[in-house]
N, CA, C and O atoms as a GROMACS GRO file, in nm:
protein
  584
    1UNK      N    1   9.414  13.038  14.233
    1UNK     CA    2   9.291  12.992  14.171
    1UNK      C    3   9.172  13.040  14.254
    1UNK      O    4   9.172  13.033  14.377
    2UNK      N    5   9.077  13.087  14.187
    2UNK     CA    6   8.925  13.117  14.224
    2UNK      C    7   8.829  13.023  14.182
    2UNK      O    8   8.835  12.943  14.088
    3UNK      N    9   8.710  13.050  14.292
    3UNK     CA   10   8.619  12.945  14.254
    3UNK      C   11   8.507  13.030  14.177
    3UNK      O   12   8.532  13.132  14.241
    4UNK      N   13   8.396  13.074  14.084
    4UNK     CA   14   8.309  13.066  14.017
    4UNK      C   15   8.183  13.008  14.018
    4UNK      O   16   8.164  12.898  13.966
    5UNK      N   17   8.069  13.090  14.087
    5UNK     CA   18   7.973  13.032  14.063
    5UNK      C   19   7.887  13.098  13.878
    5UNK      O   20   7.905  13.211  13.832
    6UNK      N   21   7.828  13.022  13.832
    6UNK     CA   22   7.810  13.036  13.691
    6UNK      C   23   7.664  12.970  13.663
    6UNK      O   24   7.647  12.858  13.616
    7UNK      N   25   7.590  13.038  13.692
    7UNK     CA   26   7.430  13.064  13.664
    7UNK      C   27   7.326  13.095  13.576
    7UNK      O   28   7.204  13.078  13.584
    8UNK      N   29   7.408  13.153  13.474
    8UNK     CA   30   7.370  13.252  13.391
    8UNK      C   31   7.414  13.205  13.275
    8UNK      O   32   7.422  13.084  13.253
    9UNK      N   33   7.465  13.347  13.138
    9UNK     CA   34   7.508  13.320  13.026
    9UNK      C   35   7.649  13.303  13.080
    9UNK      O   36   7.690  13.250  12.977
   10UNK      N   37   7.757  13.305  13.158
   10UNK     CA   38   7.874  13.261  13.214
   10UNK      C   39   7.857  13.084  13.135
   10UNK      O   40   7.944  13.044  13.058
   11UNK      N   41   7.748  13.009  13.167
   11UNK     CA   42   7.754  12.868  13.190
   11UNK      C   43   7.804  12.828  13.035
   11UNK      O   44   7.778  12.896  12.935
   12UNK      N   45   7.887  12.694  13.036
   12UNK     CA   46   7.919  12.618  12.942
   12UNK      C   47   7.849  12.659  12.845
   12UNK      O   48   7.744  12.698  12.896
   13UNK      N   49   7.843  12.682  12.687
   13UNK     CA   50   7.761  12.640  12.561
   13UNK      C   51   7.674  12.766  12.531
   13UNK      O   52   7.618  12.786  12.423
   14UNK      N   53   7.668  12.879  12.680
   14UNK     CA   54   7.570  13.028  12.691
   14UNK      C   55   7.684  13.116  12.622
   14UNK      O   56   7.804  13.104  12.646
   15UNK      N   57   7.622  13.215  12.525
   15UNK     CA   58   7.661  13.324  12.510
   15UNK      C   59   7.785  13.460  12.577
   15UNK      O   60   7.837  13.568  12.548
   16UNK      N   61   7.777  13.362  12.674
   16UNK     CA   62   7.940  13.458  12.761
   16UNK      C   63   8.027  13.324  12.812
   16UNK      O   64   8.103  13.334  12.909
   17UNK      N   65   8.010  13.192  12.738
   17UNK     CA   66   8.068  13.085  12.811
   17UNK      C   67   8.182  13.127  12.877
   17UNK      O   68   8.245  13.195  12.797
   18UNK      N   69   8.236  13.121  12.978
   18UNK     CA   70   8.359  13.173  13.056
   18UNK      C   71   8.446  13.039  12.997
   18UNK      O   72   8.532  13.027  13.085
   19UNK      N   73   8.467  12.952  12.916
   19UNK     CA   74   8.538  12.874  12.906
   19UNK      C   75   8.616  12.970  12.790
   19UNK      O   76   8.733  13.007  12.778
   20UNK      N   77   8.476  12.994  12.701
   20UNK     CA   78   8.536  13.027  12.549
   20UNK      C   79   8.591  13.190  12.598
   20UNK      O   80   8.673  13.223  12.512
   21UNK      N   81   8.579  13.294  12.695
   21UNK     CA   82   8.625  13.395  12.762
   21UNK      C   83   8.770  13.385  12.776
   21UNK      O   84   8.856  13.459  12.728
   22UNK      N   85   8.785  13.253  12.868
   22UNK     CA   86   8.929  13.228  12.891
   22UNK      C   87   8.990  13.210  12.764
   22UNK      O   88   9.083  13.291  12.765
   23UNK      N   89   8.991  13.168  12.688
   23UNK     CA   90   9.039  13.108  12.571
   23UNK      C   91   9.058  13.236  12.466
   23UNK      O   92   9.175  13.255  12.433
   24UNK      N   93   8.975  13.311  12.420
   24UNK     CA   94   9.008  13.427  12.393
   24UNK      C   95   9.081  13.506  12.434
   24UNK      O   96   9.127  13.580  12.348
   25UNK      N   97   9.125  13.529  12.573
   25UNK     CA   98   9.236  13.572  12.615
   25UNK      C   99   9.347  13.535  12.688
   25UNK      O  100   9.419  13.584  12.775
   26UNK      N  101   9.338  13.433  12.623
   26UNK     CA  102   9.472  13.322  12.632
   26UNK      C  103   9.528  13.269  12.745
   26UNK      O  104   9.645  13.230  12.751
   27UNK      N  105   9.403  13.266  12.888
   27UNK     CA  106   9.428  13.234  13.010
   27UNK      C  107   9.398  13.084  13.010
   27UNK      O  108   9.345  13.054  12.903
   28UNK      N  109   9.415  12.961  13.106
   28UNK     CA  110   9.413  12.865  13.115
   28UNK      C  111   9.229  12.856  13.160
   28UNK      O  112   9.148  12.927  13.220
   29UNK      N  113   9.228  12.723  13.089
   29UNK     CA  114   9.088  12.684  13.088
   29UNK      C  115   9.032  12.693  13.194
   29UNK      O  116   9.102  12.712  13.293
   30UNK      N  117   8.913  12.685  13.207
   30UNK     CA  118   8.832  12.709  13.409
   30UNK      C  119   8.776  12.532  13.397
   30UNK      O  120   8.720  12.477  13.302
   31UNK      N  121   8.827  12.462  13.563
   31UNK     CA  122   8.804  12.345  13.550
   31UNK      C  123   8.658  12.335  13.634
   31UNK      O  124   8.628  12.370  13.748
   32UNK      N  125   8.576  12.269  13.520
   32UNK     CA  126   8.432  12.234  13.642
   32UNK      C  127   8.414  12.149  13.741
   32UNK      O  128   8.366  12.039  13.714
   33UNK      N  129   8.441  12.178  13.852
   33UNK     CA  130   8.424  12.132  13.988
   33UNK      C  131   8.286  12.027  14.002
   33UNK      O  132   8.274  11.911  14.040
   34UNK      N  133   8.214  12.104  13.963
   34UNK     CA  134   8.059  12.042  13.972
   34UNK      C  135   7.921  12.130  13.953
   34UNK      O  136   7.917  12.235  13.890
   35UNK      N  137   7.843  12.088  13.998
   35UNK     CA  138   7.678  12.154  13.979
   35UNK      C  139   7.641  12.222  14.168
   35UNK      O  140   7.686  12.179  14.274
   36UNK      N  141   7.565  12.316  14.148
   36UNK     CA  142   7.576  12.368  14.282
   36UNK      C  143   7.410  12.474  14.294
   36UNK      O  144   7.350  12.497  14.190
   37UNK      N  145   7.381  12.501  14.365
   37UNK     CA  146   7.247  12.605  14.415
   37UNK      C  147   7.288  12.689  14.509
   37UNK      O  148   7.370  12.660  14.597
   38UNK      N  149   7.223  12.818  14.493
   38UNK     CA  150   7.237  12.896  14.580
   38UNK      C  151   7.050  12.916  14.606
   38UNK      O  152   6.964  12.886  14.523
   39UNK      N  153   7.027  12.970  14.736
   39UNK     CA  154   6.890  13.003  14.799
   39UNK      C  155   6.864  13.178  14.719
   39UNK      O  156   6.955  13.260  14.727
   40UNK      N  157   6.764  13.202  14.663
   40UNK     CA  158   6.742  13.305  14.612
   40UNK      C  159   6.643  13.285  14.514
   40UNK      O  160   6.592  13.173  14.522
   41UNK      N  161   6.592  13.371  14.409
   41UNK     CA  162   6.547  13.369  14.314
   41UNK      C  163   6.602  13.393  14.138
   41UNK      O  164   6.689  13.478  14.121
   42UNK      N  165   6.567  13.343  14.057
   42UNK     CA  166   6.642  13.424  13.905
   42UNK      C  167   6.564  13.450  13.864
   42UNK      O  168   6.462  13.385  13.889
   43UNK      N  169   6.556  13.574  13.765
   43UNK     CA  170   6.481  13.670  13.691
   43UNK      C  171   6.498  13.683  13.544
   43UNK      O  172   6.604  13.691  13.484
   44UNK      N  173   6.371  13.684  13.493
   44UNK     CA  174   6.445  13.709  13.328
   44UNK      C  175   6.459  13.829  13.243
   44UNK      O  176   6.360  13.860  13.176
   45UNK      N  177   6.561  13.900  13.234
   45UNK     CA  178   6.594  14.007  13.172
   45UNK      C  179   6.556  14.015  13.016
   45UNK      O  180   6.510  14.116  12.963
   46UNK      N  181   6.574  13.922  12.965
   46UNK     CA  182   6.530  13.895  12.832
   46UNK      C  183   6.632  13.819  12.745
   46UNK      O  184   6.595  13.713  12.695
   47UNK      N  185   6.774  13.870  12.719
   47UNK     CA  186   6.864  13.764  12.690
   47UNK      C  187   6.974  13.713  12.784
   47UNK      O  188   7.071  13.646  12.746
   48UNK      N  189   6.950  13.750  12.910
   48UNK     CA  190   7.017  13.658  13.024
   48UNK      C  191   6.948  13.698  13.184
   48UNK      O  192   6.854  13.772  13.213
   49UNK      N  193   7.008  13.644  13.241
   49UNK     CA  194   6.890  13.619  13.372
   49UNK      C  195   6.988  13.716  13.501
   49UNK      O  196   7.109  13.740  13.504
   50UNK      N  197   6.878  13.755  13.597
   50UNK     CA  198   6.984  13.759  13.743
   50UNK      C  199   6.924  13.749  13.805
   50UNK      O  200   6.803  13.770  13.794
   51UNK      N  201   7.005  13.696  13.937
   51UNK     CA  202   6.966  13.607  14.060
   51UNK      C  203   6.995  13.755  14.187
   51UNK      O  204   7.077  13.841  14.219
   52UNK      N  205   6.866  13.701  14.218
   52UNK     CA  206   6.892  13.784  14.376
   52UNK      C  207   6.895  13.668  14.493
   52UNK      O  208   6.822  13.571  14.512
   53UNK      N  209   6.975  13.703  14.544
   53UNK     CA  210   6.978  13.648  14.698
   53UNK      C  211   6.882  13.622  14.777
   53UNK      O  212   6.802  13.716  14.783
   54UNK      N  213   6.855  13.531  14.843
   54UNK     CA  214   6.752  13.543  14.938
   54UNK      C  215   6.738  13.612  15.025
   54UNK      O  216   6.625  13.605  15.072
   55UNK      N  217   6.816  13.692  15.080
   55UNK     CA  218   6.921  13.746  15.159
   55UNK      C  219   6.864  13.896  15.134
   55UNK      O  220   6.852  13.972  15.230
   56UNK      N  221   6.834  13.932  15.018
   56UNK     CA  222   6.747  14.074  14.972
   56UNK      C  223   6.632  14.056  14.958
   56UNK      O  224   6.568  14.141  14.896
   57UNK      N  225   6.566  13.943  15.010
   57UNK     CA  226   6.427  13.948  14.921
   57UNK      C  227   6.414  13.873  15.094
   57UNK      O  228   6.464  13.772  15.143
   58UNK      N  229   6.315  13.990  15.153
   58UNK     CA  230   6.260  13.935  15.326
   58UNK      C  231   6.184  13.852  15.300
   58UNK      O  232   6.188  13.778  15.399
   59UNK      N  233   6.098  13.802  15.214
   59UNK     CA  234   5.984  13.757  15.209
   59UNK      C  235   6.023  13.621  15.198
   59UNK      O  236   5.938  13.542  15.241
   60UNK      N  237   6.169  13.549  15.134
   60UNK     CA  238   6.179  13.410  15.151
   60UNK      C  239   6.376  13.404  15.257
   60UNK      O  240   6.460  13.320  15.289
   61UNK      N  241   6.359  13.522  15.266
   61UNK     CA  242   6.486  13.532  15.360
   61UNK      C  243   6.484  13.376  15.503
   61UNK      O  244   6.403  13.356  15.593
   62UNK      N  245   6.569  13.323  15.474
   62UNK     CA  246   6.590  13.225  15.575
   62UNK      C  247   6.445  13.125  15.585
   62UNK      O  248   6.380  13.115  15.689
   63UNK      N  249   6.429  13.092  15.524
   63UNK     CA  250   6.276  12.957  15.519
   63UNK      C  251   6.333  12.881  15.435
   63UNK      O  252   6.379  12.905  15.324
   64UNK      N  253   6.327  12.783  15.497
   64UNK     CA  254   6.439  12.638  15.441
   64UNK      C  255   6.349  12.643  15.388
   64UNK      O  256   6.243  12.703  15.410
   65UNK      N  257   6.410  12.526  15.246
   65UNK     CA  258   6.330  12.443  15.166
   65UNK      C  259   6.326  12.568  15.008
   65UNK      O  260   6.320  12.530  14.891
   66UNK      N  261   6.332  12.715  15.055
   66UNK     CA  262   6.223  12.794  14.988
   66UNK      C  263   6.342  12.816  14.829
   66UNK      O  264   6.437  12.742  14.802
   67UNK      N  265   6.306  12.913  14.767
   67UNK     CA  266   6.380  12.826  14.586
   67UNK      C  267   6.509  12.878  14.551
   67UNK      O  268   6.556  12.973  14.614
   68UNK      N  269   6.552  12.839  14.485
   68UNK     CA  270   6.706  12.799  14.461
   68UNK      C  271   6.745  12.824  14.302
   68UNK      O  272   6.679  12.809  14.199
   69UNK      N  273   6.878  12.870  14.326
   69UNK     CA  274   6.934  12.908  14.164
   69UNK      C  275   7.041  12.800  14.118
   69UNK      O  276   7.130  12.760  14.192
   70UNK      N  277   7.025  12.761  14.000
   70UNK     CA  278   7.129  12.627  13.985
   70UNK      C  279   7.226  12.684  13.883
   70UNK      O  280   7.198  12.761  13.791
   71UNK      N  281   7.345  12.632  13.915
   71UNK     CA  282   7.418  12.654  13.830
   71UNK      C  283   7.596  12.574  13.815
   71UNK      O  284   7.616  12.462  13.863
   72UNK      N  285   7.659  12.619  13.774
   72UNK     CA  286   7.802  12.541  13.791
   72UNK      C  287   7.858  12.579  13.854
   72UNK      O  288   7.824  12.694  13.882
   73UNK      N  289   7.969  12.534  13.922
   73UNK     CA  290   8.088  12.585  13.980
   73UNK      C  291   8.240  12.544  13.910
   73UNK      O  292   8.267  12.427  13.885
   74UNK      N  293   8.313  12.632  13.889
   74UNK     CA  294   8.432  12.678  13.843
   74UNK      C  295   8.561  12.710  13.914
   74UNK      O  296   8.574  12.814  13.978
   75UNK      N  297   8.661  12.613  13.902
   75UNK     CA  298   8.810  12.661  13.931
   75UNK      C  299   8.874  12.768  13.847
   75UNK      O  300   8.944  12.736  13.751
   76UNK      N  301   8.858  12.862  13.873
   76UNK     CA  302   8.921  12.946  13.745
   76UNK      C  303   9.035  13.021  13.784
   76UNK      O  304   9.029  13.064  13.899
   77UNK      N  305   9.154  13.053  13.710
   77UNK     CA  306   9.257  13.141  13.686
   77UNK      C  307   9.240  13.278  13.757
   77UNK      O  308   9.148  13.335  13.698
   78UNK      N  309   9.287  13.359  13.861
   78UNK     CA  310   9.266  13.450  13.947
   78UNK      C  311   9.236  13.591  13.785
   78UNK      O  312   9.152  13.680  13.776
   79UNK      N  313   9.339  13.554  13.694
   79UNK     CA  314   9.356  13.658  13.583
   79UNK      C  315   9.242  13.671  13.497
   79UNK      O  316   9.229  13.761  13.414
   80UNK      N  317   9.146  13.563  13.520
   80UNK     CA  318   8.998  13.571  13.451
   80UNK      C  319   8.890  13.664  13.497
   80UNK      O  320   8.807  13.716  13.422
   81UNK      N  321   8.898  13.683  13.634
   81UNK     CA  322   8.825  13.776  13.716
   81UNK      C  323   8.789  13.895  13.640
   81UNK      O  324   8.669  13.924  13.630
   82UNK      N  325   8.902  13.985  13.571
   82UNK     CA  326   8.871  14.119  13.560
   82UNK      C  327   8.804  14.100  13.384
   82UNK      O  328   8.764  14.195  13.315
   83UNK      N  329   8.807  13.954  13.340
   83UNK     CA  330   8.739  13.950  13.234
   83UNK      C  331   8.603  13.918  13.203
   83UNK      O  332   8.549  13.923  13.092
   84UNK      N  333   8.542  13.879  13.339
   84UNK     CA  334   8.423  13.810  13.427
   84UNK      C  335   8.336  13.941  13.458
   84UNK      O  336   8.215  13.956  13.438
   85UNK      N  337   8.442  14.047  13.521
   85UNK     CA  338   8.390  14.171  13.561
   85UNK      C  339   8.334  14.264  13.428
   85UNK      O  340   8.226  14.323  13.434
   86UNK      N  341   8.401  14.268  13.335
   86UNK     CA  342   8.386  14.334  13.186
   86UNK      C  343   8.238  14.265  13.147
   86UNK      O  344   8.131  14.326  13.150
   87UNK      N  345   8.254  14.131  13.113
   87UNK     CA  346   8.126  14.057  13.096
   87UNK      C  347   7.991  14.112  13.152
   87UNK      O  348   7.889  14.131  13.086
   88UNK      N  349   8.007  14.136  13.294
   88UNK     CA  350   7.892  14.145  13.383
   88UNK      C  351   7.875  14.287  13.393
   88UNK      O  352   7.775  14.337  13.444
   89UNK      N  353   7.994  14.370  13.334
   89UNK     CA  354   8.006  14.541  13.341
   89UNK      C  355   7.997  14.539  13.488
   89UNK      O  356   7.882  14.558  13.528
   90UNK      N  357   8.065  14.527  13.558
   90UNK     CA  358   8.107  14.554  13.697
   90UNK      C  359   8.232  14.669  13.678
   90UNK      O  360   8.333  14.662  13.607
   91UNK      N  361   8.199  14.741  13.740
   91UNK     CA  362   8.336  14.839  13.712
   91UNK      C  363   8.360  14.890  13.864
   91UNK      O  364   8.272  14.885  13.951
   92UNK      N  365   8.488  14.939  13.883
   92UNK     CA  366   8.522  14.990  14.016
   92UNK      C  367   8.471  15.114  14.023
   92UNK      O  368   8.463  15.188  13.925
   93UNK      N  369   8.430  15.148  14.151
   93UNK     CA  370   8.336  15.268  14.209
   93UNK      C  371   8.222  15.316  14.123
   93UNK      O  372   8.183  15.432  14.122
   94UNK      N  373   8.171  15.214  14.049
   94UNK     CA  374   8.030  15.265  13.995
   94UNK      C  375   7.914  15.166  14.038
   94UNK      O  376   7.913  15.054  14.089
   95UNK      N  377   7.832  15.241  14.002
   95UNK     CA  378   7.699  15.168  14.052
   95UNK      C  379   7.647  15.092  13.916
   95UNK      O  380   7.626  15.168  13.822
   96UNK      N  381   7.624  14.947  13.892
   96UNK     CA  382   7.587  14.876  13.793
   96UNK      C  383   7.500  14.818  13.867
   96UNK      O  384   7.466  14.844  13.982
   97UNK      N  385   7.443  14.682  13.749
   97UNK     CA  386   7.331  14.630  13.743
   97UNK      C  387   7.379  14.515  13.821
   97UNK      O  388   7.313  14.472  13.916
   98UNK      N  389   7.520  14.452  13.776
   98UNK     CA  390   7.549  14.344  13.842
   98UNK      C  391   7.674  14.387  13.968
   98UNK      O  392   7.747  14.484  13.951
   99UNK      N  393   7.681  14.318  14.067
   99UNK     CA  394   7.769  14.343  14.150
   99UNK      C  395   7.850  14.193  14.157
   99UNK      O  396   7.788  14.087  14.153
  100UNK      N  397   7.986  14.200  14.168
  100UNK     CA  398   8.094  14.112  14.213
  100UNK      C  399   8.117  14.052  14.348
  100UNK      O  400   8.193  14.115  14.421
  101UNK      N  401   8.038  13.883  14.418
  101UNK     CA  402   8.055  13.939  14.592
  101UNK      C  403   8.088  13.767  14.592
  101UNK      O  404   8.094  13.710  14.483
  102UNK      N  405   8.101  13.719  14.673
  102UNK     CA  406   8.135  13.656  14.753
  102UNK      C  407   8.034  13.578  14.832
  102UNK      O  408   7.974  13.639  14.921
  103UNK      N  409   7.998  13.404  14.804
  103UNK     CA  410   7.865  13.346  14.872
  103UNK      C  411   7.909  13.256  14.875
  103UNK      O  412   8.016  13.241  14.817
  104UNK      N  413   7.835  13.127  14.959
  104UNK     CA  414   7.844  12.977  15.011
  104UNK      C  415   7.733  12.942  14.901
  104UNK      O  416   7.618  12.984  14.889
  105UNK      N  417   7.820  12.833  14.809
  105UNK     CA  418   7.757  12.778  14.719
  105UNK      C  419   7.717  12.613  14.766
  105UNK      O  420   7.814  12.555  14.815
  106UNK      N  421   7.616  12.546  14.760
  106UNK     CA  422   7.560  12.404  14.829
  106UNK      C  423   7.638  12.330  14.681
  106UNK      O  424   7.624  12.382  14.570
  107UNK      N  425   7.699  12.236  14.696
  107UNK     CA  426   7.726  12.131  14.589
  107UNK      C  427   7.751  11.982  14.629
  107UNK      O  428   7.756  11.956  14.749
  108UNK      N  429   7.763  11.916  14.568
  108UNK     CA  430   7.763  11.714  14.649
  108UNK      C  431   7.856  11.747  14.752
  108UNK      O  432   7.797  11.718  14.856
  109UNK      N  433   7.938  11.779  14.773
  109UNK     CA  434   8.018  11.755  14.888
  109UNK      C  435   8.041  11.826  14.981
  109UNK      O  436   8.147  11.813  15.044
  110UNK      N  437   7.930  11.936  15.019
  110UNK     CA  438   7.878  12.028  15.105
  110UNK      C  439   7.889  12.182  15.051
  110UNK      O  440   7.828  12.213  14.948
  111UNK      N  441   7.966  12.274  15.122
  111UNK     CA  442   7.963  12.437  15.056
  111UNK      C  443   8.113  12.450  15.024
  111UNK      O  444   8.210  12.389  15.068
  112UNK      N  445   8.100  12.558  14.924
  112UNK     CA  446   8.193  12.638  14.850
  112UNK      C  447   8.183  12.716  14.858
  112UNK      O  448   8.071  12.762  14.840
  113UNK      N  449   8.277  12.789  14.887
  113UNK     CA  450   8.243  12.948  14.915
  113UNK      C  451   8.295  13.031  14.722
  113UNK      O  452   8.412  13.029  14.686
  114UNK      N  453   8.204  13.080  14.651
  114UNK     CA  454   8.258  13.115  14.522
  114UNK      C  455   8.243  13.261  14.475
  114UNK      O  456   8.162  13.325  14.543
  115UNK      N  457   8.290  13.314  14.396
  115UNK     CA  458   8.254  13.457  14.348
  115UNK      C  459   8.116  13.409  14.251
  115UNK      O  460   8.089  13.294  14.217
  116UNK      N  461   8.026  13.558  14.211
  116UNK     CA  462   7.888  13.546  14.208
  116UNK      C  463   7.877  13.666  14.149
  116UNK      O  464   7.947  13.766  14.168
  117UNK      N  465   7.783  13.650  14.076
  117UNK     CA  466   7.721  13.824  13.995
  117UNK      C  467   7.561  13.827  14.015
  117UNK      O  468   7.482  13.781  13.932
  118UNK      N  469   7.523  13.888  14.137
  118UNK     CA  470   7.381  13.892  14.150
  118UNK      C  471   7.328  14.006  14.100
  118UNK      O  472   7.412  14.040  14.016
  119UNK      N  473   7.210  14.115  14.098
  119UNK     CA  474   7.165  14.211  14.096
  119UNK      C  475   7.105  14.234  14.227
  119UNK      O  476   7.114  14.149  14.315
  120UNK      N  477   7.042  14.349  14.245
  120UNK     CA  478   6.998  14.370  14.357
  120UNK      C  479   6.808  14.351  14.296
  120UNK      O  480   6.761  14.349  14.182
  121UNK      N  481   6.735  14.341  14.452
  121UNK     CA  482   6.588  14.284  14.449
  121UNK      C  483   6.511  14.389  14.356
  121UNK      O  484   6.433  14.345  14.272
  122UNK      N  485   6.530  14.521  14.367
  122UNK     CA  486   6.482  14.659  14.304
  122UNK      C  487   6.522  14.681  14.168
  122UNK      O  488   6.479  14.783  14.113
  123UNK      N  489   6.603  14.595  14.102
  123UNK     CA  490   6.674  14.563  13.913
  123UNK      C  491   6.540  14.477  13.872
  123UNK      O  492   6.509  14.490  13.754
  124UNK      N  493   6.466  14.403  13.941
  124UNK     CA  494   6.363  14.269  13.919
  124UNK      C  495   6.211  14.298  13.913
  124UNK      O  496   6.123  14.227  13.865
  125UNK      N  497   6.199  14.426  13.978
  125UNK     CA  498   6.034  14.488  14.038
  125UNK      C  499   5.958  14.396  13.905
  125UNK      O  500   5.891  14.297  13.934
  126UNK      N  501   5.971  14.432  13.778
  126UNK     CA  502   5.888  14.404  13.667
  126UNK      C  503   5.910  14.317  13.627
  126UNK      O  504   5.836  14.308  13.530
  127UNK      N  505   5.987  14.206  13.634
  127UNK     CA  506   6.000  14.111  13.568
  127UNK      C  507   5.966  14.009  13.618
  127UNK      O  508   5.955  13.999  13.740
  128UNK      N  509   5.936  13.890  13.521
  128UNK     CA  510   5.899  13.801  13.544
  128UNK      C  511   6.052  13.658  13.567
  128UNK      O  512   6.154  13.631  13.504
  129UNK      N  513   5.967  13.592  13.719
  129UNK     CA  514   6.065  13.528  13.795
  129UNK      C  515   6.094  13.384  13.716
  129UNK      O  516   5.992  13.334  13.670
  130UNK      N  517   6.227  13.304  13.692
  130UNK     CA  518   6.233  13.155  13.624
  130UNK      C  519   6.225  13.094  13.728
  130UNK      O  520   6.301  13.081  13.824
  131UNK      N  521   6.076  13.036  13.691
  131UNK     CA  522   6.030  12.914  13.728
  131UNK      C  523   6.150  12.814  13.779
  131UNK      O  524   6.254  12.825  13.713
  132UNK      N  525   6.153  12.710  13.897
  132UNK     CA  526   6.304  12.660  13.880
  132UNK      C  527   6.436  12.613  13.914
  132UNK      O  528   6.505  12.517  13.948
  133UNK      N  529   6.431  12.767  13.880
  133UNK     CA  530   6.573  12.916  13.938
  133UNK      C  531   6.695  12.813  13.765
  133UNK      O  532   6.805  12.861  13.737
  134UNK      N  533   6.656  12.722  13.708
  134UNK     CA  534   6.797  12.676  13.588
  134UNK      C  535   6.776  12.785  13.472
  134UNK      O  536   6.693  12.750  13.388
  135UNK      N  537   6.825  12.889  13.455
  135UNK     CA  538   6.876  12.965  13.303
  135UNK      C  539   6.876  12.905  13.192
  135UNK      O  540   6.822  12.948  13.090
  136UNK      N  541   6.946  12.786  13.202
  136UNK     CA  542   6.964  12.700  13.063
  136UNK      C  543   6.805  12.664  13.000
  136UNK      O  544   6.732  12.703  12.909
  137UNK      N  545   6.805  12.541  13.134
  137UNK     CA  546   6.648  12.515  13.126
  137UNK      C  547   6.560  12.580  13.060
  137UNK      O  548   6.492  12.544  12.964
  138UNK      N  549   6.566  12.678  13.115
  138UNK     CA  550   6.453  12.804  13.130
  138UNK      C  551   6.482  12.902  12.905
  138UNK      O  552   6.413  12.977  12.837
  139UNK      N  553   6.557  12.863  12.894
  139UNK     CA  554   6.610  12.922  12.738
  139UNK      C  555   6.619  12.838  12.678
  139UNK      O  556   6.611  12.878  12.562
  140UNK      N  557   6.632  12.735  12.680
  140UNK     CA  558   6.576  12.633  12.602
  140UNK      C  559   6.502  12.610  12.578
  140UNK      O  560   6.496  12.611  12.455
  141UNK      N  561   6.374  12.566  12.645
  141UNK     CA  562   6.238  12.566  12.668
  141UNK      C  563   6.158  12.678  12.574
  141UNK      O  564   6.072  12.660  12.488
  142UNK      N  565   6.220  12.801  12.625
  142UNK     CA  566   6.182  12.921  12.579
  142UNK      C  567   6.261  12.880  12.402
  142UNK      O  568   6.165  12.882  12.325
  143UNK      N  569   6.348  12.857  12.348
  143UNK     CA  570   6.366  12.848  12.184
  143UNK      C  571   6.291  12.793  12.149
  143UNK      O  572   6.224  12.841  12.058
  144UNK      N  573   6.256  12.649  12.206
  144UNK     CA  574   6.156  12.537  12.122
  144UNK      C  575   6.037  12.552  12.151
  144UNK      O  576   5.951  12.469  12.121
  145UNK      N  577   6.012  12.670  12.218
  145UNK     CA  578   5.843  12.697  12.241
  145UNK      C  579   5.836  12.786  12.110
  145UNK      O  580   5.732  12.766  12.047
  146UNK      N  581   5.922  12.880  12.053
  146UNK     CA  582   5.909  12.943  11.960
  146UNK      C  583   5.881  13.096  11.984
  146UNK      O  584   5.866  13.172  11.888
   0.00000   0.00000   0.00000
């Protein structure tokens, strides 16, 4: 089993739900652990978001307090991975938009270390940042504003 952080259209009820993913290809359900933040920023692409790290972006690199991406965390099936990767178009030895890595996720009962699909800070130059750092939030808001 892998853990899943899920930020994005990945999350419950979004357009790539990784629940309804698993289920389409007939792997066992992903169990939700809980709600979790990572330190970074999210960006809006237009019909789904990406998060950069704080970690790429010097300007809030290591300053407690500074903003945060929310999202779920996921027990999922090791065999879901390469269907997670398709989703996010991660492919082996190419250069994409999203990359596949490995981070300490904050949740109630301290860190998780989970897999993650960020972009890099230079995918974001033009876009405008979610207020936030919640996706859902942030598209919701955005339907009923019209």
């Amino acid at each position: 089993m892998a853990l899943v952080f899920a930020y994005g259209t990945l999350r419950a009820g979004e357009v790539n739900d990784l629940n309804e993913a698993a289920r389409r290809h007939g792997l066992p359900a992903p169990r939700l652990v809980g709600s979790g933040s990572v330190p970074g920023r999210l960006y809006d692409f237009g019909s789904y978001p990406g998060y950069v790290p704080a970690a790429l972006e010097p300007e809030s690199a290591g300053l407690p307090g500074g903003p945060r991406v929310v999202g779920d965390i996921y027990e999922i099936d090791e065999a879901l991975i390469p269907v997670l990767d398709e989703i996010e178009e991660v492919y082996p030895g190419q250069a994409t938009l999203f990359v596949r890595t490995e981070q300490e996720v904050a949740c109630a009962d301290g860190k998780r270390r989970c897999l993650l699909y960020p972009v890099g800070a230079e995918a974001v130059r033009s876009l405008p940042e979610i207020e936030g750092g919640d996706w859902v939030a942030y598209r919701r808001a955005r339907v009923a504003a019209g």
